[in-house]
PASEBA-1860 file (N, C-alpha, C; in nm, 3 decimals):
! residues 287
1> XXXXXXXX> 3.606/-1.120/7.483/3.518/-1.125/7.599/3.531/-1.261/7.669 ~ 3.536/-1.374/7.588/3.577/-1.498/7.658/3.713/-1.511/7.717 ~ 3.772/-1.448/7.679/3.930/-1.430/7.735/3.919/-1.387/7.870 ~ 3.815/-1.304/7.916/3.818/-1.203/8.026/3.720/-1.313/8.145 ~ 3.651/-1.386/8.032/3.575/-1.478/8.154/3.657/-1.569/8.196 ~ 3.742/-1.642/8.105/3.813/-1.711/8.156/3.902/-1.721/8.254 ~ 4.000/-1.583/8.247/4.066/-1.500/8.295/3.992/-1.492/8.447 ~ 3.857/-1.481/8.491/3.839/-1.481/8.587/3.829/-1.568/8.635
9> XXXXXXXX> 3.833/-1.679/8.577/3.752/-1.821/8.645/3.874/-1.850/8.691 ~ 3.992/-1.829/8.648/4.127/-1.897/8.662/4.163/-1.847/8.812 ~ 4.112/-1.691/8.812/4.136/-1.617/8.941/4.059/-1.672/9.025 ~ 3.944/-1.712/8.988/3.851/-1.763/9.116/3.917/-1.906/9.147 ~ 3.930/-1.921/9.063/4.000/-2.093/9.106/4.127/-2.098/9.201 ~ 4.161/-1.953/9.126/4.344/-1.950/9.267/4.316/-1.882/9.391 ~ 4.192/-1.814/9.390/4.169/-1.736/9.541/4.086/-1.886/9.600 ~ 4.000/-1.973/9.547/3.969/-2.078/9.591/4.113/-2.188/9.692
17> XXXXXXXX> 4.187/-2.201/9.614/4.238/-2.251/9.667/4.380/-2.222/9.743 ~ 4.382/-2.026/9.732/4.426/-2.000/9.844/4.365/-2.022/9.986 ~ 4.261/-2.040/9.952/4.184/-2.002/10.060/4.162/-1.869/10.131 ~ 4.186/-1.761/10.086/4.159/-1.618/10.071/4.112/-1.567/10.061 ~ 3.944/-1.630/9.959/3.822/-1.553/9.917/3.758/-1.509/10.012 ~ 3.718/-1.416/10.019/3.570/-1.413/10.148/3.435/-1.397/10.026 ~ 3.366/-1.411/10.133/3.220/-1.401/10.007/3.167/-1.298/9.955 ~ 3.219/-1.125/9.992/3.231/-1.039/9.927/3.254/-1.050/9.795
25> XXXXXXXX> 3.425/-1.092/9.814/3.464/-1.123/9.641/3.414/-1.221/9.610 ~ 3.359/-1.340/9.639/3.245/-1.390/9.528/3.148/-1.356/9.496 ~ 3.064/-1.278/9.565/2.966/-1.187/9.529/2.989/-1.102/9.375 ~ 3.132/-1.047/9.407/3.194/-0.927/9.285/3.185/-1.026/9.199 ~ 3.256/-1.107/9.191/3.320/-1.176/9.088/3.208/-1.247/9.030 ~ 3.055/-1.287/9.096/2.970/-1.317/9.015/2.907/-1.211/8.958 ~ 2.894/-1.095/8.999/2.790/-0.935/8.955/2.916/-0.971/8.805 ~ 3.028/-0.966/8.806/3.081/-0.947/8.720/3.058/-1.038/8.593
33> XXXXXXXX> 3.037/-1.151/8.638/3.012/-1.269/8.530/2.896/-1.222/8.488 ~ 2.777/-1.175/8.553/2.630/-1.132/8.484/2.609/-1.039/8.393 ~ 2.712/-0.942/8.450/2.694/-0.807/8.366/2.781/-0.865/8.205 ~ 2.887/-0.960/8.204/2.943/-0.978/8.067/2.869/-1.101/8.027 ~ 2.799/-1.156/8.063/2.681/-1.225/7.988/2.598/-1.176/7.906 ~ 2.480/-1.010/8.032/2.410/-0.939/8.014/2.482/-0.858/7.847 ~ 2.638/-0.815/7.867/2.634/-0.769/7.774/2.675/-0.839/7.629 ~ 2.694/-0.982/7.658/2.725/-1.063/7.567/2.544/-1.068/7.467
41> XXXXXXXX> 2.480/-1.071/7.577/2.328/-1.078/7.513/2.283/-0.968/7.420 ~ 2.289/-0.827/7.459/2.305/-0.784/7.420/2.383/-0.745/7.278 ~ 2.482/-0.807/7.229/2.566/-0.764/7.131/2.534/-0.890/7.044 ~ 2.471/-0.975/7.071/2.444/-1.109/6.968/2.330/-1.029/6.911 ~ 2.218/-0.976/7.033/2.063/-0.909/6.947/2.145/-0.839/6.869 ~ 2.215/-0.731/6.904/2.279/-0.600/6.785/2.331/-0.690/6.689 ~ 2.401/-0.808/6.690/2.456/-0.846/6.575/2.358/-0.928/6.467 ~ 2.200/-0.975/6.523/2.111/-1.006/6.464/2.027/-0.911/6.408
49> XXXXXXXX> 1.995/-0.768/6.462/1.938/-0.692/6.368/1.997/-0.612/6.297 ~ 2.171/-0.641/6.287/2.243/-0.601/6.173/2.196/-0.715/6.068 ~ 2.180/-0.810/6.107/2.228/-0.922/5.956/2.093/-0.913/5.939 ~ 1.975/-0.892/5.938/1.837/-0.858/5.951/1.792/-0.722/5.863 ~ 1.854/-0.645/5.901/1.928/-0.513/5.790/1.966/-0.532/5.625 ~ 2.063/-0.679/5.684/2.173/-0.665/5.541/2.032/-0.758/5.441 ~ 1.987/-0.855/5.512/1.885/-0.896/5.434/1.784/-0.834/5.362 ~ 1.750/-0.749/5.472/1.635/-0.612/5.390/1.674/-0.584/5.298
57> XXXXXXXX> 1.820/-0.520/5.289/1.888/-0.446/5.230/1.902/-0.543/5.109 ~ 1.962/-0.680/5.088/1.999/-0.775/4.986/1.851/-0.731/4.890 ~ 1.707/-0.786/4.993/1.578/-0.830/4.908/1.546/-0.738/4.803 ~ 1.581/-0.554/4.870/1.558/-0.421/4.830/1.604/-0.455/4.718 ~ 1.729/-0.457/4.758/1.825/-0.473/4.609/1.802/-0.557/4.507 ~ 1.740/-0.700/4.565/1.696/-0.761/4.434/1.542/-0.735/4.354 ~ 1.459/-0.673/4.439/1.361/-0.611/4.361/1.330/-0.507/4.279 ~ 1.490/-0.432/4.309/1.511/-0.309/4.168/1.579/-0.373/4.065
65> XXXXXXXX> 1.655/-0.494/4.072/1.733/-0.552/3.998/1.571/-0.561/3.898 ~ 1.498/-0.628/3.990/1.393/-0.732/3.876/1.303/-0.596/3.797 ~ 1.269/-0.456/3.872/1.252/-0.352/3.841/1.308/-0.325/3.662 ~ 1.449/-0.296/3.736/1.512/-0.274/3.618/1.547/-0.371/3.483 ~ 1.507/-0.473/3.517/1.531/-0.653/3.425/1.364/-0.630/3.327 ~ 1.257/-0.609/3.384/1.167/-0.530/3.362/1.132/-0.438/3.250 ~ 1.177/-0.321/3.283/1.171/-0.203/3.244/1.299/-0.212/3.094 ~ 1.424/-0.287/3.063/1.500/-0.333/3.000/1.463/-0.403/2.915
73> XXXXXXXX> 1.321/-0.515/2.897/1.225/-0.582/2.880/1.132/-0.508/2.766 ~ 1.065/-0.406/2.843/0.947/-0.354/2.793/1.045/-0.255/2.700 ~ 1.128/-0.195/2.688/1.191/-0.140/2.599/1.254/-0.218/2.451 ~ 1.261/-0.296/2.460/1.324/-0.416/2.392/1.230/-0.423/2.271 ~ 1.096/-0.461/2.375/1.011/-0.545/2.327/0.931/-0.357/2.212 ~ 0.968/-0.280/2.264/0.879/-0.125/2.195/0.996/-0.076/2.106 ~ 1.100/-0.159/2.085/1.195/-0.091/2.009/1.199/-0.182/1.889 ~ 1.175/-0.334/1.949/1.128/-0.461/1.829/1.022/-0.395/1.774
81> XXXXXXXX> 0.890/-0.341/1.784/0.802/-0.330/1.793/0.787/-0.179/1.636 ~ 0.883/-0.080/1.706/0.927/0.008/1.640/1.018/-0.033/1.490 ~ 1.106/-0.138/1.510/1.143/-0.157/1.403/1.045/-0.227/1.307 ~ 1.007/-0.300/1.387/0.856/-0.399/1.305/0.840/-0.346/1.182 ~ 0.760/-0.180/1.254/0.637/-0.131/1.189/0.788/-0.038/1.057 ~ 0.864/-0.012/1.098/0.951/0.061/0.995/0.966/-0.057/0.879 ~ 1.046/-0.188/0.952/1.021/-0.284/0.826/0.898/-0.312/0.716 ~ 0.784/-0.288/0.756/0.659/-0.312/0.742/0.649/-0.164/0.629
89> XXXXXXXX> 0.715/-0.062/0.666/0.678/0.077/0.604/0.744/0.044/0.442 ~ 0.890/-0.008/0.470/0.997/-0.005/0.385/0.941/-0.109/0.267 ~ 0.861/-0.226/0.333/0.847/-0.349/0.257/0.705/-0.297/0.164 ~ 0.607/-0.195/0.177/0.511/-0.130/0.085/0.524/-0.047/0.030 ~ 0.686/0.066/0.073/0.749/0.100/-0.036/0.824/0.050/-0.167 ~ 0.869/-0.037/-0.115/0.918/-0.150/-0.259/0.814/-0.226/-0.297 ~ 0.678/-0.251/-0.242/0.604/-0.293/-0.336/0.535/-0.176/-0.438 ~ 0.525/-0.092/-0.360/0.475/0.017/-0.471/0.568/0.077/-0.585
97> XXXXXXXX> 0.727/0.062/-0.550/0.805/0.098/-0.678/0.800/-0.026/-0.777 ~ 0.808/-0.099/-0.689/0.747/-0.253/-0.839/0.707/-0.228/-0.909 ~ 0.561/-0.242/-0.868/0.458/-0.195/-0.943/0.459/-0.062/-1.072 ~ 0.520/-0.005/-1.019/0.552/0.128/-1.103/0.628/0.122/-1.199 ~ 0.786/0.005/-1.164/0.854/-0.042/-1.252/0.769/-0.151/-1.316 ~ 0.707/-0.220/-1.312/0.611/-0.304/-1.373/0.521/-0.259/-1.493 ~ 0.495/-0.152/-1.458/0.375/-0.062/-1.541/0.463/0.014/-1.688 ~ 0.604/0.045/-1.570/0.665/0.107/-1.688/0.749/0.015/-1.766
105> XXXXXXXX> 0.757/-0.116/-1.750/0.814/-0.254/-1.842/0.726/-0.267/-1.927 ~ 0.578/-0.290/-1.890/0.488/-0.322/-2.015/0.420/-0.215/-2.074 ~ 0.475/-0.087/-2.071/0.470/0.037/-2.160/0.574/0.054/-2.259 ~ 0.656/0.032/-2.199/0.779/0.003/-2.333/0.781/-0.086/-2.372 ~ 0.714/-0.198/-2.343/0.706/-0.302/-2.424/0.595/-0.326/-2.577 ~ 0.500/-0.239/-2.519/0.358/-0.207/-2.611/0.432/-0.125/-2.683 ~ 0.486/-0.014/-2.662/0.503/0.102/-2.773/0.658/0.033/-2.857 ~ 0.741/-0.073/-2.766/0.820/-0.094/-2.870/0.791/-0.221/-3.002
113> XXXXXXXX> 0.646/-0.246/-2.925/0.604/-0.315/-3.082/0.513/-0.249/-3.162 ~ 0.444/-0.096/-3.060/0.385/-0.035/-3.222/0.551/-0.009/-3.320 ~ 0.626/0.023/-3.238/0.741/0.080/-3.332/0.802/-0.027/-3.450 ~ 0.818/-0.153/-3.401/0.856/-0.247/-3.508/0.712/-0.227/-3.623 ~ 0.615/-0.235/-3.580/0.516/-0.264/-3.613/0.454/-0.125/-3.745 ~ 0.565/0.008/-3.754/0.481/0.127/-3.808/0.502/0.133/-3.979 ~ 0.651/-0.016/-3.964/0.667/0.004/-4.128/0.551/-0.117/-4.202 ~ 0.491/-0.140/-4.084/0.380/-0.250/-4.191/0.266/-0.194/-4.215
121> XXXXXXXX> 0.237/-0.121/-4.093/0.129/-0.017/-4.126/0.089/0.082/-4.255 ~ 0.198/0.098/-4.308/0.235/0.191/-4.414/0.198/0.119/-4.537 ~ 0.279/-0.011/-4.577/0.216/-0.134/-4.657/0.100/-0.154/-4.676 ~ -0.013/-0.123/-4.549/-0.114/-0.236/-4.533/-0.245/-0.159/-4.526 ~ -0.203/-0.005/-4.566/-0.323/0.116/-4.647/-0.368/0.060/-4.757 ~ -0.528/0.060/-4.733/-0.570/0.063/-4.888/-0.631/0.170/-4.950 ~ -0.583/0.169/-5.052/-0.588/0.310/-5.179/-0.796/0.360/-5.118 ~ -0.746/0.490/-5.146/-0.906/0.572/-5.137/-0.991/0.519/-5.233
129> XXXXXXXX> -0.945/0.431/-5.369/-1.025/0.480/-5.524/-1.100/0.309/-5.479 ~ -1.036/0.188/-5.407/-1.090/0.075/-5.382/-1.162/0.074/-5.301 ~ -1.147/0.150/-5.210/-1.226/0.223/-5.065/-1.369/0.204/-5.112 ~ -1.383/0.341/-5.177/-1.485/0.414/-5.235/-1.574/0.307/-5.392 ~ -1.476/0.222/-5.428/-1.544/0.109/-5.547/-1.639/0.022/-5.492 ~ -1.548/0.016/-5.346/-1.627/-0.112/-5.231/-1.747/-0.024/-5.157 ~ -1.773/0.033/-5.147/-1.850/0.125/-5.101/-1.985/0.144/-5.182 ~ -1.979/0.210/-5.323/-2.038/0.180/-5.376/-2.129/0.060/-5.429
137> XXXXXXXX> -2.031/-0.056/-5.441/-2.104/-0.168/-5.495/-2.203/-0.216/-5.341 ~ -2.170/-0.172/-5.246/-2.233/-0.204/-5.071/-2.382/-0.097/-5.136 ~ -2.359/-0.029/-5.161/-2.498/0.106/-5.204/-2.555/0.059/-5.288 ~ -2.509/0.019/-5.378/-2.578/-0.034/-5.523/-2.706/-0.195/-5.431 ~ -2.597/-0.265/-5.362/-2.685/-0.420/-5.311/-2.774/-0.327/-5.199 ~ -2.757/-0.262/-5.139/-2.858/-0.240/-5.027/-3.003/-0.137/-5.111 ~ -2.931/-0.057/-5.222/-3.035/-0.003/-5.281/-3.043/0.175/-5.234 ~ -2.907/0.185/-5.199/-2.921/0.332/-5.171/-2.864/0.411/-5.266
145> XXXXXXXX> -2.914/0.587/-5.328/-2.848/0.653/-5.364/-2.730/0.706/-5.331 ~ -2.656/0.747/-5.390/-2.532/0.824/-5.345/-2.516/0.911/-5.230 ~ -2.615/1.000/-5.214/-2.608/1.074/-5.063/-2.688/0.929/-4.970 ~ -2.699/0.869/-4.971/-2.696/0.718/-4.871/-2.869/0.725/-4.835 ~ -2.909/0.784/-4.928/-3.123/0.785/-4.881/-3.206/0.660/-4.984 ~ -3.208/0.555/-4.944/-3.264/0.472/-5.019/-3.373/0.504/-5.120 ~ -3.345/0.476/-5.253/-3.436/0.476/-5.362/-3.553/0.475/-5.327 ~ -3.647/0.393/-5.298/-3.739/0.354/-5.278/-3.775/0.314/-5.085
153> XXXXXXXX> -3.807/0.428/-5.002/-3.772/0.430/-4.873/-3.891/0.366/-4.869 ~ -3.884/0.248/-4.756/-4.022/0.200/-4.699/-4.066/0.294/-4.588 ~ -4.209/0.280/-4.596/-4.277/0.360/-4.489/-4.209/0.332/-4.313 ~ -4.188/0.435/-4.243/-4.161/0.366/-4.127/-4.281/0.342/-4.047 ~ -4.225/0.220/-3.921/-4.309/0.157/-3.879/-4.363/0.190/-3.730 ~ -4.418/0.207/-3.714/-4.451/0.253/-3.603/-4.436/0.130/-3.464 ~ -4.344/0.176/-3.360/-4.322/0.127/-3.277/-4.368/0.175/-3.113 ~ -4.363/0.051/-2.987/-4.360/0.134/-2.869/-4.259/0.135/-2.844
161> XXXXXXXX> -4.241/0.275/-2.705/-4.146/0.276/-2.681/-4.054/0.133/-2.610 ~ -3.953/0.136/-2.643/-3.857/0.039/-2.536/-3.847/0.037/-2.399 ~ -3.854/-0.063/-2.347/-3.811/-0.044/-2.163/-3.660/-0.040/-2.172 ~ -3.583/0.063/-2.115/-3.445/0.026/-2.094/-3.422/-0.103/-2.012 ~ -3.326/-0.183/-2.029/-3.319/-0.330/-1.936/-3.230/-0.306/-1.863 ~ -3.200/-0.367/-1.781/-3.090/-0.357/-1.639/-2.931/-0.349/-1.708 ~ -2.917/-0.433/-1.818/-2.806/-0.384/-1.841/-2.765/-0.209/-1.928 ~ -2.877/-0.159/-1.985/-2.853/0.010/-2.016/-2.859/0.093/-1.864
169> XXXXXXXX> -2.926/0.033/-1.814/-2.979/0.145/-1.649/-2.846/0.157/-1.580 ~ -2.794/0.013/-1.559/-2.643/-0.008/-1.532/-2.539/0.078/-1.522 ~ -2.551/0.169/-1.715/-2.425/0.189/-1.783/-2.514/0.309/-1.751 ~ -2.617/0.376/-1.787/-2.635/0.494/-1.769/-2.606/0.553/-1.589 ~ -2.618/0.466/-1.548/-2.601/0.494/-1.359/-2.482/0.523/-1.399 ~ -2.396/0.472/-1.431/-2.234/0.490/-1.408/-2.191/0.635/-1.492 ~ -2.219/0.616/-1.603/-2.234/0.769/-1.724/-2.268/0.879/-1.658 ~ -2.405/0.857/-1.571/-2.491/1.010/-1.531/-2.362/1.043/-1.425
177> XXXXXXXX> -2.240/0.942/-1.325/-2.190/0.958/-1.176/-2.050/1.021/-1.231 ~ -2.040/0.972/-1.390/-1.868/1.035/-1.453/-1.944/1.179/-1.507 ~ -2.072/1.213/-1.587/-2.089/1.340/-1.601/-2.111/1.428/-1.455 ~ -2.119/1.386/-1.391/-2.086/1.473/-1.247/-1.955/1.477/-1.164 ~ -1.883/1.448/-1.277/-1.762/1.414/-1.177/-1.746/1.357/-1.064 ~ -1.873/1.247/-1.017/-1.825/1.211/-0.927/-1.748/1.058/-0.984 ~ -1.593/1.127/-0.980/-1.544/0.979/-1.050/-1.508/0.812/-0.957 ~ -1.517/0.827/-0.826/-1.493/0.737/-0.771/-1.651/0.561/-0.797
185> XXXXXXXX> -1.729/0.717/-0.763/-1.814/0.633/-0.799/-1.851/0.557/-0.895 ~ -1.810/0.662/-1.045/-1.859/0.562/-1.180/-1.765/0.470/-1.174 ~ -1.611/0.499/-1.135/-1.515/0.400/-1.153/-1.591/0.275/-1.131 ~ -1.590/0.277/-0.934/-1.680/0.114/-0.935/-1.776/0.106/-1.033 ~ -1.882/0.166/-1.062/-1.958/0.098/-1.132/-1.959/0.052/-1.293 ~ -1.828/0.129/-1.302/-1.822/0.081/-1.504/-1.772/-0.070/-1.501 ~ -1.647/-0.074/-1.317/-1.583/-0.205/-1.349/-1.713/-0.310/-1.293 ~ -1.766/-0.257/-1.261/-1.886/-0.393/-1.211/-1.983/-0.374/-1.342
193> XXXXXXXX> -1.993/-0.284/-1.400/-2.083/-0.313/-1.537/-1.978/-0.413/-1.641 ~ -1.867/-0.369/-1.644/-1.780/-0.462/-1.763/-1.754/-0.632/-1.674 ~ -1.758/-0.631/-1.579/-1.791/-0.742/-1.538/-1.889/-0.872/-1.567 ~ -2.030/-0.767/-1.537/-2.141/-0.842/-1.533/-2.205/-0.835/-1.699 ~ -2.157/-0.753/-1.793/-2.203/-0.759/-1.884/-2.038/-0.736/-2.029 ~ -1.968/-0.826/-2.012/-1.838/-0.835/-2.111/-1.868/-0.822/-2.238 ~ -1.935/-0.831/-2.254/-1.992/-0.873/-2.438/-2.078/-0.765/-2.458 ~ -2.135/-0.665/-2.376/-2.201/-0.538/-2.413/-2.174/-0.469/-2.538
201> XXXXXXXX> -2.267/-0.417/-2.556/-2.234/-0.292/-2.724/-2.156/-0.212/-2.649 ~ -2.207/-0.150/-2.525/-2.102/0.010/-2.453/-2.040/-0.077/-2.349 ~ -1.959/-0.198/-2.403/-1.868/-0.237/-2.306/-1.733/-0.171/-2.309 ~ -1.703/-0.134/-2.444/-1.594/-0.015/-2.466/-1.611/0.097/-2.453 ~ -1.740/0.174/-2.454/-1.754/0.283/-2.404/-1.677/0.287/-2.191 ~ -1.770/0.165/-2.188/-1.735/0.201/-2.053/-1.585/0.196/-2.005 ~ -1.496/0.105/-2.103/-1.359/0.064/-2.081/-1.288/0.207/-2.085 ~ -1.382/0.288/-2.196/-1.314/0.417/-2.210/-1.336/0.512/-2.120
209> XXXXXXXX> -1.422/0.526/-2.074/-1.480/0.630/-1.960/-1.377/0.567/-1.848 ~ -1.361/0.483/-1.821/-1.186/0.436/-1.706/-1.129/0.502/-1.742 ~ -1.081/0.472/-1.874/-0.926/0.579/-1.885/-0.938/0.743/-1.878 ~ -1.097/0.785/-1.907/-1.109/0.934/-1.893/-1.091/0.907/-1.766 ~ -1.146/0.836/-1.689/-1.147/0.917/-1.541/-1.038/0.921/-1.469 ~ -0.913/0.842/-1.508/-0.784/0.832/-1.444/-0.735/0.958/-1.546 ~ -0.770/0.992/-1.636/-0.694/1.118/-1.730/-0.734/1.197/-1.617 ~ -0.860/1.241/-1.611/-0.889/1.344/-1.520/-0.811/1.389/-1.414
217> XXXXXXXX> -0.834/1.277/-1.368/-0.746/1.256/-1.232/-0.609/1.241/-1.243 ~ -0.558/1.276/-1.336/-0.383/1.353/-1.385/-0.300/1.216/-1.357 ~ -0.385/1.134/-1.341/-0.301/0.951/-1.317/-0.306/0.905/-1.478 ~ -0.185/0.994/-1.553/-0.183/1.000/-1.713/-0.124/0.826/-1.707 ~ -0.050/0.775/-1.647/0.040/0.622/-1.692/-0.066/0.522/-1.661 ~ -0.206/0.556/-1.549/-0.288/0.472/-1.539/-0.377/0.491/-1.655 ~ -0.377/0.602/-1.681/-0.508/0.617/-1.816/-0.480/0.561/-1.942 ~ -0.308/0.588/-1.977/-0.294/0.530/-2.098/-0.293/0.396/-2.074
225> XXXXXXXX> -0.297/0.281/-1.969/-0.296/0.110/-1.976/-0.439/0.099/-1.994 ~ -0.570/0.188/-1.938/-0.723/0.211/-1.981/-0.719/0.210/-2.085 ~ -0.659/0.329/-2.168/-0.700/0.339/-2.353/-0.619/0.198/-2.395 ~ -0.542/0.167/-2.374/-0.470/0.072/-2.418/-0.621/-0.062/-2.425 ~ -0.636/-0.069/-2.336/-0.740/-0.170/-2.326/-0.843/-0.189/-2.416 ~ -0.894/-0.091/-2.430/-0.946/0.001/-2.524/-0.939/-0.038/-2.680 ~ -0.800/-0.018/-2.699/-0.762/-0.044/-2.812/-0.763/-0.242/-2.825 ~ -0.696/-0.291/-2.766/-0.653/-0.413/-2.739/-0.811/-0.515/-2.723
233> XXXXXXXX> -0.864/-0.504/-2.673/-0.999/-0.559/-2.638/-1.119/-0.541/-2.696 ~ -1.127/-0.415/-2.788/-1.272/-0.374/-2.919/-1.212/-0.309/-2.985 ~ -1.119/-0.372/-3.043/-1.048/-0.338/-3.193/-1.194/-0.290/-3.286 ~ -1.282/-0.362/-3.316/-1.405/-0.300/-3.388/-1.479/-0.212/-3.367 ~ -1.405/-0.146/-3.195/-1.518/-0.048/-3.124/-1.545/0.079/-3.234 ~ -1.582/0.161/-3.163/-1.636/0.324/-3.232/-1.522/0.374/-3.129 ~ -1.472/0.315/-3.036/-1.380/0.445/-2.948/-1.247/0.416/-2.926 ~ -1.168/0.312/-3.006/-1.039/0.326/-3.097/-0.960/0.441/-3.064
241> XXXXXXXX> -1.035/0.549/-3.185/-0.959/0.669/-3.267/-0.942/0.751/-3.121 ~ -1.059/0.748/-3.019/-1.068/0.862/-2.952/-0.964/0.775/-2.825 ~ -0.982/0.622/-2.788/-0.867/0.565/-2.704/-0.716/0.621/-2.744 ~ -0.693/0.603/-2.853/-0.570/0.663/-2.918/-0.516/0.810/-2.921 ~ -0.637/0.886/-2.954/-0.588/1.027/-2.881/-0.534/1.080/-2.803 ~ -0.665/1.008/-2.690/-0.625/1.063/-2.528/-0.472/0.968/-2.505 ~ -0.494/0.856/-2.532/-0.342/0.792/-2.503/-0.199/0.890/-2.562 ~ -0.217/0.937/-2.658/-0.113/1.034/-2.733/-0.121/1.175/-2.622
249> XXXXXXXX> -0.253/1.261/-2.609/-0.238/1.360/-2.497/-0.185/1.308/-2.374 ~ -0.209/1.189/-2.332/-0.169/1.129/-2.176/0.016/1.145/-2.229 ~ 0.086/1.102/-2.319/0.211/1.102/-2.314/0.286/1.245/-2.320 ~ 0.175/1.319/-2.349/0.210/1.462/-2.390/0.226/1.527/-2.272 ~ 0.162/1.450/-2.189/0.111/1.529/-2.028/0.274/1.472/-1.942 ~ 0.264/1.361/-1.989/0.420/1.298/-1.926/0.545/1.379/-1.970 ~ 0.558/1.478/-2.070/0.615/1.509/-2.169/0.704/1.402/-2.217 ~ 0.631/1.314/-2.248/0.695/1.206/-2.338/0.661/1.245/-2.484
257> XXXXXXXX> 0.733/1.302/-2.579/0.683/1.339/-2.681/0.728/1.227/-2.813 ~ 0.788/1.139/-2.730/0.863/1.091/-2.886/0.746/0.974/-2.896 ~ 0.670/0.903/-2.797/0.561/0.765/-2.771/0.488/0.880/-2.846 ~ 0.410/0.996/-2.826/0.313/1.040/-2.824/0.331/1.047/-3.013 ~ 0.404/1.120/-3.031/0.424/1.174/-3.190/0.423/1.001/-3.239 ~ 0.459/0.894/-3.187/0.423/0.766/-3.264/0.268/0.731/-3.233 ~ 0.229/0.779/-3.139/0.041/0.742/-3.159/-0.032/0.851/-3.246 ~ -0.026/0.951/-3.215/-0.074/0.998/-3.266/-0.095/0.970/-3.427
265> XXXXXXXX> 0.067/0.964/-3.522/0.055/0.929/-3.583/-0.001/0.797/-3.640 ~ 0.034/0.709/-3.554/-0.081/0.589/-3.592/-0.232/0.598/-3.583 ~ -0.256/0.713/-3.576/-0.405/0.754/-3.558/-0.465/0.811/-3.703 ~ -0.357/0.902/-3.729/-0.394/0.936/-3.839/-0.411/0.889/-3.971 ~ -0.302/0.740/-3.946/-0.314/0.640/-4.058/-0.366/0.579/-4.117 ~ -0.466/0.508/-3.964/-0.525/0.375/-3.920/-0.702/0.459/-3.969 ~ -0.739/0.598/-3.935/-0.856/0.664/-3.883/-0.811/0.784/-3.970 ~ -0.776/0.801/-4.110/-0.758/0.909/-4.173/-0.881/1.019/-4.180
273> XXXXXXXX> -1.022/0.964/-4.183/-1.135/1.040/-4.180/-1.183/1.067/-4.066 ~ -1.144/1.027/-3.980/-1.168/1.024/-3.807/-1.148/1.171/-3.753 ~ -1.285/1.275/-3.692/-1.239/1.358/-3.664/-1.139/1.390/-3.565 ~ -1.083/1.248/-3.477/-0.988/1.255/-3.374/-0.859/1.291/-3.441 ~ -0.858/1.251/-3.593/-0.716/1.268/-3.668/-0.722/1.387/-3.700 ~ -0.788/1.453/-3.728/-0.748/1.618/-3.734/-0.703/1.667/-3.606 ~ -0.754/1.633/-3.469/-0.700/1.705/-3.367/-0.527/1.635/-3.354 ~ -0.552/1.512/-3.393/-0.392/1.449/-3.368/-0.322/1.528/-3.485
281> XXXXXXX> -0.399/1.566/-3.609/-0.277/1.625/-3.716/-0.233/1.757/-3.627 ~ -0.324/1.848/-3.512/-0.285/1.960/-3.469/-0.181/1.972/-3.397 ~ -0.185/1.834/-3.280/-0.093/1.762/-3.165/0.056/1.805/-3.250 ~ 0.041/1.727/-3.363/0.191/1.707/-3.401/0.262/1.809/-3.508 ~ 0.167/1.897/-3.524/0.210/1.992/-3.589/0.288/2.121/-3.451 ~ 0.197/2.056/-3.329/0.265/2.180/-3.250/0.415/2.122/-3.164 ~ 0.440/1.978/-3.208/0.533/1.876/-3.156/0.670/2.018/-3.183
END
């Protein structure tokens, strides 16, 4: 377009100085210069609301970029998020097989020292005839006859009744919640009775009523570490023979028969008059 203006100016300059122009053709020759101005004006606006366009067009484009930078983001962050909770799943599955392997380390560890332990047992019976000598001479100092009714019975004495004290109310709360099966409940309360009262007379009762209630509840590997306790903690108790039983049925339930046929029999050894040893002589007769 500048070519064409120029182009004219050159012409106006040579009809100038032909001296040839009339003012017609300068008239033309300026309409002409206006109109390629006019349309020079023109084509700069068109070429400004093209690049006006491309800008729109650039900004568009960078706000789906940030859209999508975004959205790339929040996925990231829900897929971290997702693995998290799977890590988190995996890491309380291996704590719970621990544990399980844990339980079952110090079960074979207990039964492999009753096992060292069954040829001393055998040694360390004493004869029925010393039993029964010691027995006697205990009857003779206290002053009782043979069926165990003292010679000379003193009158009994007349008493009031007893107040039960907080520590029987305790153990009976927990007793009355296991004879109803409701076992969750006695659970807490036998372990908050053996707590608050360790040295109790029915502190082994209650140790034992644990392991019934995990027997119950077919959690046989938790019940036998209960009787175990049992055994381990009131060696002098009254509930020994019957810890030892259920521990022998709990292995029976595992069909572990070879642990079981070794408790049992240590039941019958240890507790020969024990009516729990007749049911254990039945156990192992049906082995």
């Amino acid at each position: 377009m500048k070519n064409k203006i120029y182009t004219l100016l050159i012409v106006f300059c040579f009809v100038l100085v032909s001296g040839c122009v009339s003012q017609q053709d300068m008239l033309n020759i300026q309409n002409r210069l206006t109109a390629l101005e006019s349309q020079g004006s023109s084509n700069l606006s068109t070429y400004n609301q093209v690049g006006s366009r491309i800008e729109s067009f650039e900004s568009q484009i960078h706000h789906i970029k940030q859209s999508q930078d975004l959205i790339e983001k929040q996925f990231r962050e829900q897929y971290a998020g997702v693995k998290a909770n799977s890590n988190t799943s995996r890491h309380e599955i291996r704590q719970i097989t621990g544990r399980l392997e844990e339980i079952e380390y110090h079960l074979k560890k207990k039964f492999n020292v009753l096992k060292q332990s069954k040829g001393k047992t055998d040694q360390g019976n004493i004869p029925l005839d010393q039993i029964n000598a010691r027995l006697k001479k205990i009857e003779t100092y206290l002053g009782l006859e043979a069926n165990g009714i003292p010679k000379n019975p003193a009158p009994a004495k007349q008493t009031d009744p007893v107040e039960k004290t907080p520590e029987a109310l305790m153990y009976n709360k927990a007793k009355k919640a296991f004879d109803s099966n409701d076992f969750e409940t006695a659970r807490i309360q036998f372990v908050n009775f053996l707590k608050k009262y360790p040295q109790s007379s029915d502190a082994d009762n209650a140790q034992f009523w644990m392991g019934e209630i995990y027997y119950r509840e077919k959690w046989y590997e938790k019940a036998i570490l209960e009787y175990q306790k049992v055994i381990e903690e009131y060696p002098a108790g009254n509930k020994v023979p019957s810890a030892l039983l259920k521990q022998g049925m709990a292995f029976l339930e595992l069909n572990d028969k070879t642990n079981a046929s070794l408790i049992l029999k240590e039941l019958t050894k240890k507790f020969p008059d024990a009516s729990e040893s007749k049911l254990a002589e039945k156990k192992l007769n049906d082995l």
